[in-house]
N, C-alpha and C positions, 0 to 999 in steps of 0.2 A: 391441505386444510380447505372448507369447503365454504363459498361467501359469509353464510351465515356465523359460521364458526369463529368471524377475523372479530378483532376487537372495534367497537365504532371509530375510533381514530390512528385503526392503520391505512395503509396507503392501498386504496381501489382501484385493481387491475380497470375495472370496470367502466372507472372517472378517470384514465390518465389524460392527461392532457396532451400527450400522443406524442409525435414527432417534428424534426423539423422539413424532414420533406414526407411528403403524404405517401405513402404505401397500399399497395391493396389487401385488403383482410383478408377471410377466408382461412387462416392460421387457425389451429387446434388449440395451440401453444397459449397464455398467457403474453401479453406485450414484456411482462420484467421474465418470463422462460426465453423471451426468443431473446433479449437483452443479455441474459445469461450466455442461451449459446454461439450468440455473436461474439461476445468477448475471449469463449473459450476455444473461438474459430481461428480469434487473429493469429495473424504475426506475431505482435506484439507478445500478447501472452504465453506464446511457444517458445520467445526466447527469454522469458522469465526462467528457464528452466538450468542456464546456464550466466544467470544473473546473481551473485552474492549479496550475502548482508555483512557477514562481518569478517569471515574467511575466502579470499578468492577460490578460484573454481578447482584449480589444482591440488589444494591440499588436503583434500580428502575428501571420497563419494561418501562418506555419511554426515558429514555438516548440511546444515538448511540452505538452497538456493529461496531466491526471490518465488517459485512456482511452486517449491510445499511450502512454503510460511501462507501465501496467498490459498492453497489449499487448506489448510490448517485453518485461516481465519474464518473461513467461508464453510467451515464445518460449524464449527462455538459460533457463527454467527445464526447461523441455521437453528444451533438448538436455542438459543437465547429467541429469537423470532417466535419461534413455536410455542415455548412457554408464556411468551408476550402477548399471542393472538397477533400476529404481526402477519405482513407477508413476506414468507420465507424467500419467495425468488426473487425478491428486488433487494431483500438483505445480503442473499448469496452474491447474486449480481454485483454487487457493490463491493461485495468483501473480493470478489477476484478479480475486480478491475482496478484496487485502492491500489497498486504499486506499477503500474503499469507503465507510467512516466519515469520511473527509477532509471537511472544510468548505471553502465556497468560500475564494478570496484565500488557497490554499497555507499555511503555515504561518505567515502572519499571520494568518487568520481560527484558526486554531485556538490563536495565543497568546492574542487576543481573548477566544474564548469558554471557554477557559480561567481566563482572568484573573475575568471575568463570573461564573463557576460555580465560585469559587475557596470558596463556603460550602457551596456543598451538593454538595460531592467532585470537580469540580473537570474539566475536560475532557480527555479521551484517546480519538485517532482510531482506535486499535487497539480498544479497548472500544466504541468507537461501530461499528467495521464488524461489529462480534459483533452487537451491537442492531440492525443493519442487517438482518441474515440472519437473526434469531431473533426480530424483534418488528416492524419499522417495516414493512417490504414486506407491503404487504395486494393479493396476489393470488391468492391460492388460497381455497378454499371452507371448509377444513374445520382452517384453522391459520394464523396468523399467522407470518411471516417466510417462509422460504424451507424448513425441514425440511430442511436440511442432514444429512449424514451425521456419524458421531461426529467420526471420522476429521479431516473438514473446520473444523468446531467448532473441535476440538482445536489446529488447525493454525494456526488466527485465529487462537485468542486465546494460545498461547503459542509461536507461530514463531521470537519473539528470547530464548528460551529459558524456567525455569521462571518462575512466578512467586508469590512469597510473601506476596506483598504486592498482592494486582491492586487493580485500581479499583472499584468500586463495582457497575457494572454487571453486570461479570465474574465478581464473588464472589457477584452474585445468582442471575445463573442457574445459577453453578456450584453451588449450594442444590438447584434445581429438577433438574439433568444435570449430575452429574461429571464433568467436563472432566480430573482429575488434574493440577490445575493446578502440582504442585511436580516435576513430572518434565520433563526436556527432552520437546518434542514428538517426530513421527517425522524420519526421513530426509527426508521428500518436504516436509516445510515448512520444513527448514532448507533444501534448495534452493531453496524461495521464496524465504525472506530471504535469502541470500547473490545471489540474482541480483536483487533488487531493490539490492541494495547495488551492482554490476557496473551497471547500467542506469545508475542515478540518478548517478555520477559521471560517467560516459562520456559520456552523454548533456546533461548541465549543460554539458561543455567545450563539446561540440557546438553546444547552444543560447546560452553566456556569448560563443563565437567570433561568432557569426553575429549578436548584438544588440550586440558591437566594445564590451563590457567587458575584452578582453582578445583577445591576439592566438595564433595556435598556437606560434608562437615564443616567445613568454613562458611558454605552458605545457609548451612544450619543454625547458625547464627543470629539468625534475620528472623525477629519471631511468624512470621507468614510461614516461611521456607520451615521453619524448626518444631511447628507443631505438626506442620504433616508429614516430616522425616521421621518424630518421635511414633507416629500413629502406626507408619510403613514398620518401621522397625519393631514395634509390641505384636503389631497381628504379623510380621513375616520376619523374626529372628533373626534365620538362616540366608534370607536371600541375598542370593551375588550381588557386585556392590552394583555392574551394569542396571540389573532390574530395579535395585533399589531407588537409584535414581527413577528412572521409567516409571515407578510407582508413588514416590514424592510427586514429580512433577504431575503426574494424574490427580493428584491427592488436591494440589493447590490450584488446577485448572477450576478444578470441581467446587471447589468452595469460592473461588474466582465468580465463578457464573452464577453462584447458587446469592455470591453478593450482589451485583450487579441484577438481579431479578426480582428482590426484594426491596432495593431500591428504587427499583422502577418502578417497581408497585405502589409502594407509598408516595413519589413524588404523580405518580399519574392519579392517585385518588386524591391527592391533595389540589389539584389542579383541574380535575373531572372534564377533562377533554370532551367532547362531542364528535370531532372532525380532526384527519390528518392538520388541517390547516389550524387547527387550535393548538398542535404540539409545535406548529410550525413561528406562530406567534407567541409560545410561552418567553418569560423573559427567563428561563436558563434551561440544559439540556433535560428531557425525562431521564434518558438510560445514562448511568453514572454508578460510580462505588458509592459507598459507602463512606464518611472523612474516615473509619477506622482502616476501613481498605484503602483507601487514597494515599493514606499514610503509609500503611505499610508497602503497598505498591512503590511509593517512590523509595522506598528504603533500599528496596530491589531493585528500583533504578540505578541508584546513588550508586551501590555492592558493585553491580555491571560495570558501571562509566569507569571504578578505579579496577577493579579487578579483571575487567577484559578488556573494554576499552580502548583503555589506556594501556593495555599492557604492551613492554616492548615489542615481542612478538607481533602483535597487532600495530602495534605504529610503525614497524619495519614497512609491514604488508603496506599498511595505509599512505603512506610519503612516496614507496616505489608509486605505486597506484595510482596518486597525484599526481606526480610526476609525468607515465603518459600521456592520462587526459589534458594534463595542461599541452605536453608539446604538441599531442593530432592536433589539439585546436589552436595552436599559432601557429605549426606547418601548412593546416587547411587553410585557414581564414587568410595567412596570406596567401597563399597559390591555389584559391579553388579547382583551377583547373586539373587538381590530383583528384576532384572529387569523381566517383564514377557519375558513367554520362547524366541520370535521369536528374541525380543532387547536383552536379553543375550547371545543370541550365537553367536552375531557379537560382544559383549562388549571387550571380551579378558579378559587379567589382570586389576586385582585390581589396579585404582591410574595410567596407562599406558593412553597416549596420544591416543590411538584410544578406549580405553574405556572414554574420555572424550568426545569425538566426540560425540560417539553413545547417550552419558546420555542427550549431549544439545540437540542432535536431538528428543529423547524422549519428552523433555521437552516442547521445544520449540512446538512442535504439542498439545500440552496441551490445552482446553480450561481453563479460571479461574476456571469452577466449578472444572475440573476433577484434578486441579491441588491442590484445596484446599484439596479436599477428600484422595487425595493421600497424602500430607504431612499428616495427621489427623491418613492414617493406618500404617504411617514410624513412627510416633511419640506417638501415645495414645497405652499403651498395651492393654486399655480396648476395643479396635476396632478389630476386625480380620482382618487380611492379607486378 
């Protein structure tokens, strides 16, 4: 999309307010393209590929890892962008960097090391993807993290709106770079999180149908889910039940986004912006459902929490899963010295509040595999170190 084309109060490659260590220009690239392909360079993001949401890595190569969900948002964020006059690279950017703090074992590993890190402030994946791109990624020469643009910063760490109260992490660098943490963020990172919201339920039916915790008829039930089941099934009969699914869930993407874009339309003419920093100051978000969408979305919520959830199966996975992130991190935290060299020599003392830091941040970079393998050579003597 071309300057002219952006709406007046999307976010101006043009105006960023830059970085925090100075770079030299000269880049073809937009600042939120080269933000994009920093992200998509890391580490980090490469072992999203072998990170779960709700089924660990083993039990099946067609479940979603962490690295197509985050692919997936960053698509629907893209076209939500476009239709908004928004700028599409700093929405993309945002949508594939929004899980990046995630620990292995989905949100059993992060109630874990949660739970673990409940004295010294305690765990949050959102404040970890910040630390992600601002301190842990050591690949450049001249700065640690990634040097992100303001823009981007801003969009982590308060995409689900302001915050008053952040974590630990968040209100420290927010010391070192003013993030403006008590204003809503811009346009383009509420498109992130609203199409992270659109992915992660749609996509849950998709993978809860296909591992037969639940069937699409059952989720047909849920009037969201059941008028575009009804829709798929009048214009295609015959189709196998696979594609049927595949074509619901397309069905309520699409009306998903087509809600969410009409809402934004009307909360943005009712508010008649000027300037990124007018959406930045509004007192609630532009990009949002609909309350008839909100509603039914959480209907779909509610359906998930008991139907996959919570389902045995899934709580089997979830408590194993708990289980070793809790023990790496009290085999680590006491005995850093098992950490490998580079994590042990920032660890400190045994059982000390910045050798707790260091063990979650070990961890939490974990993918499931590496994470399994690792409790297996902390605990079997018959395995070597």
């Amino acid at each position: 999309m071309s300057p002219e084309d952006r709406a007046p109060w999307a976010v101006k490659p043009e105006t960023s307010r830059g970085r925090l260590h100075r770079e030299p220009g000269g880049d073809a690239r937009s600042p939120y393209q080269r933000d994009r392909d920093r992200i998509i360079h890391s580490h980090a993001f490469r072992r999203l590929q072998y990170k779960t949401q709700v089924f660990v890595f083993h039990e099946g190569d067609y479940f979603r890892t962490r690295l197509t969900h985050s692919i997936e948002v960053a698509q629907i964020a893209r076209s939500i962008a476009r239709r908004l006059r928004l700028d599409e690279d700093l929405a993309e950017a945002l949508a594939l960097a929004h899980d990046l703090g995630h620990p292995p074992f989905g949100h059993a590993g992060e109630e874990a090391l949660d739970s673990q890190m409940r004295p010294y402030g305690g765990f949050d994946h959102n404040a970890q993807s910040l630390k992600v791109v601002t301190l842990l990624e050591h690949r450049y020469a001249e700065f640690d993290g990634l040097n992100l643009t303001w823009e981007t910063l801003e969009g982590l760490a308060k995409h689900n709106g302001p915050l008053r109260r952040p974590s630990p992490y968040i209100a420290e660098y927010d010391r070192r770079h003013p993030l403006e943490l008590t204003s809503h963020a811009s346009a383009e990172a509420q498109v992130a999180a609203l199409s992270d919201d659109i992915a992660y339920n749609n996509h849950d039916l998709d993978d809860g149908i296909r591992a037969g915790l639940f069937t699409l008829e059952e989720a047909a039930a849920l009037p969201l889910i059941g008028a575009a089941f009804e829709q798929a099934r009048q214009r295609h009969p015959n189709l196998p039940a696979d594609r049927m699914v595949a074509e619901t869930v397309r069905r309520v993407i699409n009306v998903m986004v087509n809600d969410v874009v009409a809402e934004a339309e009307r909360r943005i003419a009712a508010l008649n912006p000027r300037s990124a920093d007018d959406i930045r100051a509004a007192d609630q978000p532009v990009i949002a459902f609909s309350q008839r969408m909100m509603e039914a979305n959480l209907a779909v919520r509610d359906f998930l929490f008991h139907r996959m959830y919570r389902h045995w199966r899934v709580n089997r996975a979830m408590q194993k899963s708990k289980r070793v992130s809790q023990i790496l991190f009290q085999l680590l935290h006491g005995g850093p010295q098992m950490l490998p060299d580079g994590w042990r020599a920032r660890a400190g003392e045994a059982g000390s509040a910045a050798c707790a830091l260091v063990v979650c941040d070990y961890i939490a970079g974990m993918t499931d595999r590496y994470a399994l393998e690792e409790h297996r050579r902390l605990t079997d003597p018959n395995i070597p170190g």
